[in-house]
N, CA, C and O of each residue as an XYZ file, in Angstrom:
788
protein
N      -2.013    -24.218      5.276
C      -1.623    -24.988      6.426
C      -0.206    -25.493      6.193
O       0.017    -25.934      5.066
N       0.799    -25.498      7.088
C       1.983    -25.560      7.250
C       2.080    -26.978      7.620
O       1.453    -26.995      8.678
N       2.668    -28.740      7.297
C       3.017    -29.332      8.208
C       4.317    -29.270      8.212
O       5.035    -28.618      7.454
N       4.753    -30.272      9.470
C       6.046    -30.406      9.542
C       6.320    -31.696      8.972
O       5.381    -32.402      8.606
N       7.618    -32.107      8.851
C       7.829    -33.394      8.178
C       7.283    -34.628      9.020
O       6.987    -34.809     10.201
N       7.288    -35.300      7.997
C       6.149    -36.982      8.792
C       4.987    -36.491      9.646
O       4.847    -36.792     10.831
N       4.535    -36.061      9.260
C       3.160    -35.216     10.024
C       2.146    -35.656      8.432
O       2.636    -35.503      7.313
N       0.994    -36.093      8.615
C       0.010    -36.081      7.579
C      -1.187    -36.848      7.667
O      -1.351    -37.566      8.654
N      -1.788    -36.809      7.037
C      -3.188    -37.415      6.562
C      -3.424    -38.941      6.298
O      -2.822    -39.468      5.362
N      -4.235    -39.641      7.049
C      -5.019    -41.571      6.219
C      -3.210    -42.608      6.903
O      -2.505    -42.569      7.911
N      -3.231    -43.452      5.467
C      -2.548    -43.800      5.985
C      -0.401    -44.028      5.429
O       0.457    -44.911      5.458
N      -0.538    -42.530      4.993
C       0.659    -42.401      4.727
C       1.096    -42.786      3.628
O       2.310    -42.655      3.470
N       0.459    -43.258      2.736
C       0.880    -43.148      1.323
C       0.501    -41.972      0.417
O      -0.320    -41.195      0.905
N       0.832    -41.772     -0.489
C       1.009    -40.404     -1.187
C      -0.682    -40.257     -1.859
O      -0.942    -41.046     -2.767
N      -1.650    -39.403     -1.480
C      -3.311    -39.265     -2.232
C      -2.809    -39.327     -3.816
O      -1.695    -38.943     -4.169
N      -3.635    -39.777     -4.553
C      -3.945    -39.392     -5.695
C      -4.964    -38.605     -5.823
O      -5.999    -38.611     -5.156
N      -4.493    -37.523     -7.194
C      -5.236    -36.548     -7.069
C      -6.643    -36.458     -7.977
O      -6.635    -36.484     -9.207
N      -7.812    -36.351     -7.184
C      -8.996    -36.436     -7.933
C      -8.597    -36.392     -9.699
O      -7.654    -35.699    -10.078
N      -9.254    -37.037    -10.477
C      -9.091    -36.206    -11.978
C     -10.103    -35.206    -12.183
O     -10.043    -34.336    -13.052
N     -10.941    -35.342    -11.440
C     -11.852    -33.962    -11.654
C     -11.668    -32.469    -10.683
O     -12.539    -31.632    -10.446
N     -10.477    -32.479    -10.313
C     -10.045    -31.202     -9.599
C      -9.638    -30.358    -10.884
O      -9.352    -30.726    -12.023
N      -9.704    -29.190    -10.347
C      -9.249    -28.200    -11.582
C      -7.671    -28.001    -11.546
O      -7.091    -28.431    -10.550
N      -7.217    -27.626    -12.156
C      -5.704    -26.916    -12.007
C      -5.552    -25.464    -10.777
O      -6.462    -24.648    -10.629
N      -4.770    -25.431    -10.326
C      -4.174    -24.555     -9.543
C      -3.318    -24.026     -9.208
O      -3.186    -22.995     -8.549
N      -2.356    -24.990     -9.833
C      -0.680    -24.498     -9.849
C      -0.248    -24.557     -8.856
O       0.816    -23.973     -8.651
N      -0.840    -25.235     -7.893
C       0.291    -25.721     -6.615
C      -0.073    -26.862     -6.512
O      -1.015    -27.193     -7.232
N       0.450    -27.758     -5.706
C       0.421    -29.549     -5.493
C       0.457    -30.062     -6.562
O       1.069    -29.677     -7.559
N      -0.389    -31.234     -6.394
C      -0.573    -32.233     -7.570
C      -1.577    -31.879     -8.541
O      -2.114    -32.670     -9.316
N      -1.815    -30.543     -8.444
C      -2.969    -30.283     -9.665
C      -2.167    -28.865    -10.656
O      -2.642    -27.730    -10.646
N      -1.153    -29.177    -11.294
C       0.000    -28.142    -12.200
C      -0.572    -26.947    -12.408
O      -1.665    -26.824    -11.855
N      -0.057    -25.707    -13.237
C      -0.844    -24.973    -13.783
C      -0.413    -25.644    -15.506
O       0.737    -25.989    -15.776
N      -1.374    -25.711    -16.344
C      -1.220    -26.138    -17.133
C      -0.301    -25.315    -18.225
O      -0.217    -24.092    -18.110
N       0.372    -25.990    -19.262
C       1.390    -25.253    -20.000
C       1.032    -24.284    -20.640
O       1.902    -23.731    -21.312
N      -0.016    -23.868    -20.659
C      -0.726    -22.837    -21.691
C      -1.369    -21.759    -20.805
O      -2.448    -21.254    -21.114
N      -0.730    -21.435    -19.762
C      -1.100    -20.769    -18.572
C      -0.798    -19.659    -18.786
O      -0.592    -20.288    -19.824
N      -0.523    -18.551    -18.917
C      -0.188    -17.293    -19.034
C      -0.040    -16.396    -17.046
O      -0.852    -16.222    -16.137
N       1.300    -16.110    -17.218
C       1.625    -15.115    -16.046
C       0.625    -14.242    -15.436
O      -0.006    -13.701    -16.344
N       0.182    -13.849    -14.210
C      -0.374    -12.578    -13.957
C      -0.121    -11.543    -14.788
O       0.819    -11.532    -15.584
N      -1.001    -10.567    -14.632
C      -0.664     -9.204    -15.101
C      -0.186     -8.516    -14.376
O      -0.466     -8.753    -13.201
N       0.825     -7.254    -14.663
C       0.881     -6.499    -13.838
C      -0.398     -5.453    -13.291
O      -1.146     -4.829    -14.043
N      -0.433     -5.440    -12.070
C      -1.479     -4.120    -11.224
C      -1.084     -2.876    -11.970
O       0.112     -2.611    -12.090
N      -2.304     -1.847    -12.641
C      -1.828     -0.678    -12.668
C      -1.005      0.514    -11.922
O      -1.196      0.526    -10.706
N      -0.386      1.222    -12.272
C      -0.167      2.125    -11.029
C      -0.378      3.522    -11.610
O      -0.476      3.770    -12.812
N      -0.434      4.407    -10.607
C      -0.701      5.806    -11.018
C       0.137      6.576    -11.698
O       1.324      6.342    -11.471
N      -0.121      7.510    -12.542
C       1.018      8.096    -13.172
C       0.672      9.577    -12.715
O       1.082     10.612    -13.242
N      -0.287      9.434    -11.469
C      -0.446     10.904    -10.688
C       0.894     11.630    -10.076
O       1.344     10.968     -9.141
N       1.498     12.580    -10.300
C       2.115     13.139     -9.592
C       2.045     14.160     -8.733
O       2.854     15.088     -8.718
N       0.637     13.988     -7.632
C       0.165     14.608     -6.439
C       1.413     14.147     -5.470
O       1.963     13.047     -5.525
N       1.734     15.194     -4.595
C       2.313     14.977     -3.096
C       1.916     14.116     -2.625
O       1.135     13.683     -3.472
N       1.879     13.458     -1.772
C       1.485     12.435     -0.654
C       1.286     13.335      0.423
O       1.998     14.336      0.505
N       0.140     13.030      1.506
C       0.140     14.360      2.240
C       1.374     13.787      3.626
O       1.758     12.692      4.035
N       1.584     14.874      3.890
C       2.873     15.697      4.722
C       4.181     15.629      3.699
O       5.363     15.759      4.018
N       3.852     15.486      2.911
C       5.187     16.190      2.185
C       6.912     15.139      2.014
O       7.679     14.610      2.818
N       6.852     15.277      0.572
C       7.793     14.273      0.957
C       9.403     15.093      0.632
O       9.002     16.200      0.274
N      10.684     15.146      0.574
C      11.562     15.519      0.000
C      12.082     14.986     -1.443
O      11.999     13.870     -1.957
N      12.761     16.445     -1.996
C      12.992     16.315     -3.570
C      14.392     16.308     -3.421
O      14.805     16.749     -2.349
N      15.260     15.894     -4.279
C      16.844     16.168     -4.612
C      16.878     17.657     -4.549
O      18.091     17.808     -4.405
N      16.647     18.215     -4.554
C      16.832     19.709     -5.196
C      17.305     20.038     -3.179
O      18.281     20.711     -2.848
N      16.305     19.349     -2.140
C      16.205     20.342     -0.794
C      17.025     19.433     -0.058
O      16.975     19.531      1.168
N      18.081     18.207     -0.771
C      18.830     17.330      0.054
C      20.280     17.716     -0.655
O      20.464     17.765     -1.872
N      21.476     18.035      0.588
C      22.734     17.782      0.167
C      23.235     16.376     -0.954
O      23.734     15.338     -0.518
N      23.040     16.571     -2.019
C      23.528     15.689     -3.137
C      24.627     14.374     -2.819
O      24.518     13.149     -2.853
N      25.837     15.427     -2.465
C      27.059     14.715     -2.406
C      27.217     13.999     -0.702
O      28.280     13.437     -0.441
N      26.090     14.069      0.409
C      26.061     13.612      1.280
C      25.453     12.068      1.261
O      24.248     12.118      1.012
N      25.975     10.579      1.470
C      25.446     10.119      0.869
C      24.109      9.656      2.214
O      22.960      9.284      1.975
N      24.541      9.781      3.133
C      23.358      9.505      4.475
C      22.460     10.374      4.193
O      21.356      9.880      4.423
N      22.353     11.812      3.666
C      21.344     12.201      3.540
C      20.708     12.021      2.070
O      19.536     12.396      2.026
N      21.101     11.649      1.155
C      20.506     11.211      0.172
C      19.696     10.036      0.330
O      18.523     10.013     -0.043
N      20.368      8.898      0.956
C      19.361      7.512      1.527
C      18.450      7.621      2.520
O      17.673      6.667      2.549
N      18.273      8.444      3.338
C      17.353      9.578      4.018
C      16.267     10.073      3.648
O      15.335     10.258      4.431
N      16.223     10.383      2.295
C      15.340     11.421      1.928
C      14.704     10.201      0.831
O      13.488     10.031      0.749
N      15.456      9.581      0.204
C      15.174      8.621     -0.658
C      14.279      7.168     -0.390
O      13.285      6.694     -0.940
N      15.075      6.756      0.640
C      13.730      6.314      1.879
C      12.235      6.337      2.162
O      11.201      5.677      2.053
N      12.980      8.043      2.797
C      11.240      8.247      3.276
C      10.537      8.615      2.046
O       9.313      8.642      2.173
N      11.161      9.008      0.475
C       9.678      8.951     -0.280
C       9.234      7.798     -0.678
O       8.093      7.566     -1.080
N      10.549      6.685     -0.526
C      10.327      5.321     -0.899
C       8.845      4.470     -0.430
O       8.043      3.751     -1.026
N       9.000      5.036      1.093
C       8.170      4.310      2.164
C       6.775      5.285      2.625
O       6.056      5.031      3.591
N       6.639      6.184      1.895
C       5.673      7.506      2.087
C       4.463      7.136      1.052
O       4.478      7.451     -0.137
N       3.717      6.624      1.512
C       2.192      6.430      0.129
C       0.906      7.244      1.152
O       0.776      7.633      2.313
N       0.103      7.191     -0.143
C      -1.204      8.042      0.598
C      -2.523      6.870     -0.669
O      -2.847      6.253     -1.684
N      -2.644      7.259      0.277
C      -3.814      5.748     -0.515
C      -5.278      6.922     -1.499
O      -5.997      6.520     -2.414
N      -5.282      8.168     -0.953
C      -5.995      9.132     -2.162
C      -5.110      8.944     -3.248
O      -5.707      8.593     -4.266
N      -4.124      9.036     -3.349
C      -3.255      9.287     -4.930
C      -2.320      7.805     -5.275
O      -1.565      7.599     -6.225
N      -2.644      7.000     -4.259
C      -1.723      6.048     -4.746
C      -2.513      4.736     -4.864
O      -3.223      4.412     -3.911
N      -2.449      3.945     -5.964
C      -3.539      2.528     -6.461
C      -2.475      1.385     -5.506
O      -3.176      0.449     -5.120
N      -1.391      1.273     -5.165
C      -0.735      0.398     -4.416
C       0.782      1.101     -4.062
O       1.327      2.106     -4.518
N       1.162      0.211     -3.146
C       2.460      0.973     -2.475
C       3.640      1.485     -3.242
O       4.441      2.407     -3.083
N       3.354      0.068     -4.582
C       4.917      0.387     -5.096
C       4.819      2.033     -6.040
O       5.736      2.583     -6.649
N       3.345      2.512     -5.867
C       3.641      3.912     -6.465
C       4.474      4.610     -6.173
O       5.002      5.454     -6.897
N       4.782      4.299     -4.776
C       5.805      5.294     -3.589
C       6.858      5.071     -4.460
O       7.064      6.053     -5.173
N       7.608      4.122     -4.665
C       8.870      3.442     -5.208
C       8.834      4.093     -6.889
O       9.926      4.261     -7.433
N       7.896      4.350     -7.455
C       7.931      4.903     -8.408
C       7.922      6.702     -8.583
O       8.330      7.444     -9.477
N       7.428      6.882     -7.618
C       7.623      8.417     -7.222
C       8.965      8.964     -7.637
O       9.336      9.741     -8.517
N       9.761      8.041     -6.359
C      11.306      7.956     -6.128
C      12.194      8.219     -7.479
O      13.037      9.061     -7.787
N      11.675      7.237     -8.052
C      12.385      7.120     -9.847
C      12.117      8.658    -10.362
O      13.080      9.410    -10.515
N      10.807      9.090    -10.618
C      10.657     10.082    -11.376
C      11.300     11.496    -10.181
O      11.357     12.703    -10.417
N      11.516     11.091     -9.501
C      12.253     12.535     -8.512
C      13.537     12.251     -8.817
O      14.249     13.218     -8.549
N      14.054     11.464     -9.203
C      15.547     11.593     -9.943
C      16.308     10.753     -8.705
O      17.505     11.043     -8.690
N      15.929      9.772     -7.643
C      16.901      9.133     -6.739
C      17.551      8.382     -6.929
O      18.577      8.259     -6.261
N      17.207      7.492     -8.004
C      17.918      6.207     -8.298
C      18.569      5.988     -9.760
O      18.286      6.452    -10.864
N      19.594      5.056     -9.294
C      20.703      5.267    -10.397
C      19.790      4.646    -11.531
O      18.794      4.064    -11.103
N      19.951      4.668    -12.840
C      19.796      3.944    -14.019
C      18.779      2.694    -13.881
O      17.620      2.408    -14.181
N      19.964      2.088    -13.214
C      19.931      0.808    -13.174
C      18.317      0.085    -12.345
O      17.282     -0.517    -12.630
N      19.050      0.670    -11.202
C      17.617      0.588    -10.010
C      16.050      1.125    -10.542
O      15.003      0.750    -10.014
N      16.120      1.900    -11.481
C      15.362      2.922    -11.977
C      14.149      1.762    -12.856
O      12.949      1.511    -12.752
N      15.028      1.407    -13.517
C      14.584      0.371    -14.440
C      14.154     -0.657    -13.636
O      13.039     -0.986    -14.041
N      14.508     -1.365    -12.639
C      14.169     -2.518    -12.081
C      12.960     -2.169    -11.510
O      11.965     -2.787    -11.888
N      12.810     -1.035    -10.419
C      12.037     -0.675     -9.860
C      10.498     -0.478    -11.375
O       9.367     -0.957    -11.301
N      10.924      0.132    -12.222
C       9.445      0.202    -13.543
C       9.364     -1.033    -14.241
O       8.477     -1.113    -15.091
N      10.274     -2.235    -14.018
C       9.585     -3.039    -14.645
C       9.450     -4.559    -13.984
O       9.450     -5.624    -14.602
N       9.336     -4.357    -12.566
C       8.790     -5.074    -11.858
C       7.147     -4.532    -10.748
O       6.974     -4.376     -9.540
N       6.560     -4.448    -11.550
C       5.151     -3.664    -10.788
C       4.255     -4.971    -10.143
O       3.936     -6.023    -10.698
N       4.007     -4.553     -8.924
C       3.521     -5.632     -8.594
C       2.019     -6.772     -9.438
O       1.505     -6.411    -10.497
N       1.731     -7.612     -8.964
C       1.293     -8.584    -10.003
C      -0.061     -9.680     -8.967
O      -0.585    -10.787     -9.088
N      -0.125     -8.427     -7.924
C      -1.137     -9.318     -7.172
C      -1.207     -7.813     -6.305
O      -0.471     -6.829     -6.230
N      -2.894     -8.338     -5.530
C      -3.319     -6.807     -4.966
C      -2.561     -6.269     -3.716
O      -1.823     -7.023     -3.083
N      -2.689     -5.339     -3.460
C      -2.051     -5.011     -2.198
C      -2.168     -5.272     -0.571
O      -1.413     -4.952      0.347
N      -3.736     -6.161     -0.593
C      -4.018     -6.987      0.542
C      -5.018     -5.869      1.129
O      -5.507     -4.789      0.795
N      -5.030     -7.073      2.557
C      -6.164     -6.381      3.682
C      -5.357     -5.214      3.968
O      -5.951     -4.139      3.874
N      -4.132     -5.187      4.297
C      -3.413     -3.942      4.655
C      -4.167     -2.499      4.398
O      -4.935     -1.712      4.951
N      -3.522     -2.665      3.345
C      -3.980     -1.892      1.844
C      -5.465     -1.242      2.054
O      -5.814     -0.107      2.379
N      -6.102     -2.277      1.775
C      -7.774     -2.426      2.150
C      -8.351     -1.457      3.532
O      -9.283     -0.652      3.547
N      -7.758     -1.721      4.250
C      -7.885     -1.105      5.442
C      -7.303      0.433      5.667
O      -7.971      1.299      6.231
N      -5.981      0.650      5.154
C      -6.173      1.958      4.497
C      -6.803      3.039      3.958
O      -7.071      4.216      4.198
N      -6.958      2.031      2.984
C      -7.957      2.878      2.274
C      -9.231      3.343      2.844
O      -9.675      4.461      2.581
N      -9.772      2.585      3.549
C     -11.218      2.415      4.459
C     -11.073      4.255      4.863
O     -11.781      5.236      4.636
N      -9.398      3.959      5.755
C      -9.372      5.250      6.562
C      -8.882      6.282      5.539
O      -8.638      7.271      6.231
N      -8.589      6.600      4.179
C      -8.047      7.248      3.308
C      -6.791      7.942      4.030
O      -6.632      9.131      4.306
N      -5.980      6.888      4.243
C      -4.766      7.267      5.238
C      -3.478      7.364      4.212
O      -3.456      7.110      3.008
N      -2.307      7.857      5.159
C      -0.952      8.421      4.229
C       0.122      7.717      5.487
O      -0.464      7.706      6.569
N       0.765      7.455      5.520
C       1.632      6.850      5.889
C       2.980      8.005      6.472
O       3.364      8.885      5.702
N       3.484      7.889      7.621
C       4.517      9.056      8.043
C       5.474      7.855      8.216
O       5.091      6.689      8.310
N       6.888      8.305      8.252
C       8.109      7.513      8.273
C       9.180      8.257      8.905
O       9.752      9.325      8.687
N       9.253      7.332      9.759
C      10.878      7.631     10.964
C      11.991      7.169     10.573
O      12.131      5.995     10.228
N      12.854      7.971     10.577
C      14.226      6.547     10.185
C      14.959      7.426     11.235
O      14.838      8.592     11.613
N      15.854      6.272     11.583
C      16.524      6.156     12.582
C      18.173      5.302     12.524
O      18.287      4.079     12.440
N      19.354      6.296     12.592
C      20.428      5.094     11.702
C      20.860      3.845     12.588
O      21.005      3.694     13.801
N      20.940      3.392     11.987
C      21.218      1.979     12.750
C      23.241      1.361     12.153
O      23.633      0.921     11.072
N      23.701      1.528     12.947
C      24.880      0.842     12.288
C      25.171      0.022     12.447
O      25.258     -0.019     13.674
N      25.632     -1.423     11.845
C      26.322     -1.710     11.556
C      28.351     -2.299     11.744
O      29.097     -2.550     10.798
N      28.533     -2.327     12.501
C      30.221     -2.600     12.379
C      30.924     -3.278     11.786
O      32.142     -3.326     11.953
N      29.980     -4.234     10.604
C      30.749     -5.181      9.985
C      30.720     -4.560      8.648
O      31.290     -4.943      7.626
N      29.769     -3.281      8.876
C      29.472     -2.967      7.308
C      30.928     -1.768      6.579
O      31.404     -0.681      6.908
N      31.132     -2.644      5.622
C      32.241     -1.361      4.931
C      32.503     -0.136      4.870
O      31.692      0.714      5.238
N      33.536      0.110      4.453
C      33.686      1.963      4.693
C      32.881      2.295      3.144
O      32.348      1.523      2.347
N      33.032      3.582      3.127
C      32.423      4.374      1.750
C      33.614      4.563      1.260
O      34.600      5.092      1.773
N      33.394      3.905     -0.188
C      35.000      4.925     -1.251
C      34.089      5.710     -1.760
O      32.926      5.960     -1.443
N      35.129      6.237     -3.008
C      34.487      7.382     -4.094
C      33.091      6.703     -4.716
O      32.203      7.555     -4.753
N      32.906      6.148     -4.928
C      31.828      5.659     -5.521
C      30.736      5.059     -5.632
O      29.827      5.103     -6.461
N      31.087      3.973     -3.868
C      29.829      3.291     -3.266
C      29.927      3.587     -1.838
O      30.909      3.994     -1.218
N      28.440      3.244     -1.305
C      28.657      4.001      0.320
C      27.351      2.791      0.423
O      26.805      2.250     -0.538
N      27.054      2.565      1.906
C      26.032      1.820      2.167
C      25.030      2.242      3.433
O      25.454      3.071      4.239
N      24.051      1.822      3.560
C      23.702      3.023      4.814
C      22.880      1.820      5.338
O      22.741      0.773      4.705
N      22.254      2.118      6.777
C      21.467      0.909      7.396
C      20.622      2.167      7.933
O      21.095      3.301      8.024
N      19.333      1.818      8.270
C      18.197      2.586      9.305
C      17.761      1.403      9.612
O      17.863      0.296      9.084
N      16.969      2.035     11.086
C      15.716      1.305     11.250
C      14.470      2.444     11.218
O      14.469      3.608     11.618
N      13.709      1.864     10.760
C      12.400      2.527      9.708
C      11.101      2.152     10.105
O      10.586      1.042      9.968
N      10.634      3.117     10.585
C       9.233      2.675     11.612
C       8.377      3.845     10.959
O       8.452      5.051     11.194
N       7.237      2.922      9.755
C       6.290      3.417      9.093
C       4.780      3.120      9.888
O       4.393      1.978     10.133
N       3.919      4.505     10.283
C       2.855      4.319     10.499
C       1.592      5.039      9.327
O       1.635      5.997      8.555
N       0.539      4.042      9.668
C      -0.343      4.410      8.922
C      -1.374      5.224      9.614
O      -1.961      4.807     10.613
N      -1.671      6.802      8.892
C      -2.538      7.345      9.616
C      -4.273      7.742      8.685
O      -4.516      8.214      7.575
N      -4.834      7.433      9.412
C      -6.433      7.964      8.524
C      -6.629      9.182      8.450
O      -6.372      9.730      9.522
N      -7.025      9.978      7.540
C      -8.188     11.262      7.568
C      -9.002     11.082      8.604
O      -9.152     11.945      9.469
N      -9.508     10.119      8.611
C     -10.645     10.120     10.193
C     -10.272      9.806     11.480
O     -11.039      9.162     12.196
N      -8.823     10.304     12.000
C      -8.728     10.025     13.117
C      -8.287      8.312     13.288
O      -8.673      7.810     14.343
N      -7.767      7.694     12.645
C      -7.515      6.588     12.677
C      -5.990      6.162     12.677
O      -5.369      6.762     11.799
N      -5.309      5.391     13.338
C      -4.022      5.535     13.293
C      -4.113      3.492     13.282
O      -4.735      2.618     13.885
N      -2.738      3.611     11.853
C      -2.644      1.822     12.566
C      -1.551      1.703     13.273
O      -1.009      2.636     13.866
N      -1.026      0.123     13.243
C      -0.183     -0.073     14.003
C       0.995     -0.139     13.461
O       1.087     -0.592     12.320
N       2.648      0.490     14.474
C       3.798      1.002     13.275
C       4.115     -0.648     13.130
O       3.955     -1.704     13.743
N       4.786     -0.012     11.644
C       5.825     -1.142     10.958
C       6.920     -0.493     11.458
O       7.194      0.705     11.529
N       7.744     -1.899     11.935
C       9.296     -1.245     11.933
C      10.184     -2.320     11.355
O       9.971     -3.476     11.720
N      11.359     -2.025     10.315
C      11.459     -2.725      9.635
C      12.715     -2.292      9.615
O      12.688     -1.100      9.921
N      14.586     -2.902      9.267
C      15.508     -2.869      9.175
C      15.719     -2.587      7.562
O      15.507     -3.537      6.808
N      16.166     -1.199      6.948
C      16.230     -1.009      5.834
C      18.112     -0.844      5.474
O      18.807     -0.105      6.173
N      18.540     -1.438      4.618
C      19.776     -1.952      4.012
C      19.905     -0.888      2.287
O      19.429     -1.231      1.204
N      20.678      0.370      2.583
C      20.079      1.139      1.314
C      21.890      0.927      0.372
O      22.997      0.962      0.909
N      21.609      0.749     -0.907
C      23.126      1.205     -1.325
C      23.172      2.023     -2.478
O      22.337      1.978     -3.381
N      24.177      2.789     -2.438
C      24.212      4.092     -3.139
C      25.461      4.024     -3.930
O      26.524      3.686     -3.410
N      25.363      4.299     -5.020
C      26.526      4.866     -6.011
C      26.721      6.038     -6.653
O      25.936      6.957     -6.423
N      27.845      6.228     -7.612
C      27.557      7.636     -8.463
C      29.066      7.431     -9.211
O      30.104      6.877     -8.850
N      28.651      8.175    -10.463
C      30.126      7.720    -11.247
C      31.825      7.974    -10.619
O      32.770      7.187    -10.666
N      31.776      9.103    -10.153
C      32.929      9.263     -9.871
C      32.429     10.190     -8.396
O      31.328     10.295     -7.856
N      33.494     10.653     -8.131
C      34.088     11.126     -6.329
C      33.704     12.774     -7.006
O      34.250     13.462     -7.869
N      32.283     13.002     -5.973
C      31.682     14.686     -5.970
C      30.764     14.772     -7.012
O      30.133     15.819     -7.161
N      30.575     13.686     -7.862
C      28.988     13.410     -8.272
C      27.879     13.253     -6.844
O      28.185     13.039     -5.671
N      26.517     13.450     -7.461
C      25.154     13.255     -6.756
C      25.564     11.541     -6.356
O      26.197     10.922     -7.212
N      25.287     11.019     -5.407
C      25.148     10.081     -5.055
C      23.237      9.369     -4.832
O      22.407      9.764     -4.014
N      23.085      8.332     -5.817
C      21.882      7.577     -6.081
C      21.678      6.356     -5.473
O      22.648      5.671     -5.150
N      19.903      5.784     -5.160
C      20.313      5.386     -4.669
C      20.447      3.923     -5.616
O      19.706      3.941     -6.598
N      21.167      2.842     -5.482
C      21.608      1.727     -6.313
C      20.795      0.235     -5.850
O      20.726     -0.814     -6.492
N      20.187      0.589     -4.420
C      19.515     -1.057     -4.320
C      18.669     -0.432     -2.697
O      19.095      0.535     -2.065
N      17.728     -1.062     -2.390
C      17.053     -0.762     -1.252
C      16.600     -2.292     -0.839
O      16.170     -3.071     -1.690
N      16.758     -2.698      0.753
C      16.829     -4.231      1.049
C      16.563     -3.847      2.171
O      17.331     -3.359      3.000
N      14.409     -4.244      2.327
C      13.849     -4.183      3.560
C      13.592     -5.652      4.347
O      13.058     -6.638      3.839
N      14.166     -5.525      5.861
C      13.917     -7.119      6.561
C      13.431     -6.672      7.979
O      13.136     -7.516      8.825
């Protein structure tokens, strides 16, 4: 429950908090210092397709950098809930297909998510559905030019979820912010950061 300010409960002085509440780690009941972090969620180290097929570096112009954030994207945003334990498998796909620089590479494997993937998720799965992805470019006019080395790309990105049984959900459409680097001018261009709103 959300309030707004001066909005509350009795008569406006601050509750004290039961001593027999447990800990929880939010409000007035801490998580205690000896608490230990979530774990990370497993993820698959399957390397099945996702069904309809996603693109490899090998079948995308390299040195193009719109079509590299293109292709990089849609495997980003492409899961199939038969081969995949949560979304960010998609994002890990990506890594082992060679899209992302170093850097990103690493961030993306050692931030795995650390809580389940929800009703979403859940409901997916129900329908053993795969997910299809539109992108669509969206520009930008405030956004910079491309030099030799960095380029930036904008879509808008409208992911639907579809079932094996005839089940379709409802699309996500979502403003994706991709940025790409590569060492020097006529290298492969990777991608360097992905920023969905």
């Amino acid at each position: 429950m959300l309030l707004a300010a001066g909005c509350g409960f009795g008569s406006g002085s601050d509750p004290k908090p039961p001593a027999s509440r447990p800990a929880t780690g939010t409000g007035p009941y801490p998580t205690p210092p000896h608490a230990s972090p979530a774990a990370p969620l497993p993820s698959t180290t399957n390397t099945a397709t996702p069904k309809g097929g996603v693109p490899t570096p090998g079948s995308v112009d390299q040195r193009d950098a719109t079509a590299v954030s293109r292709a990089a994207l849609t495997v980003m945003l492409t899961s199939d809930t038969t081969t995949d334990i949560t979304p960010h498998d998609a994002n890990l796909r990506a890594v082992r297909a060679g899209w992302c620089t170093e850097d990103f590479a690493r961030q993306i494997r050692d931030t795995p998510p650390r809580s389940a993937p929800g009703a979403t998720w859940t409901t997916w799965t129900r329908h053993r559905a795969y997910t299809t992805v539109n992108l669509r470019p969206a520009q930008d006019a405030g956004r910079p030019g491309d030099d030799a080395t960095h380029a930036l790309r904008q879509w808008s990105v409208t992911t639907t979820a579809r079932g094996r049984d005839g089940w379709n959900g409802p699309p996500d459409i979502v403003a994706a912010f991709v940025e790409l680097s590569r060492p020097a001018d006529g290298d492969p261009w990777r991608v360097a950061g992905v920023s969905l709103q």
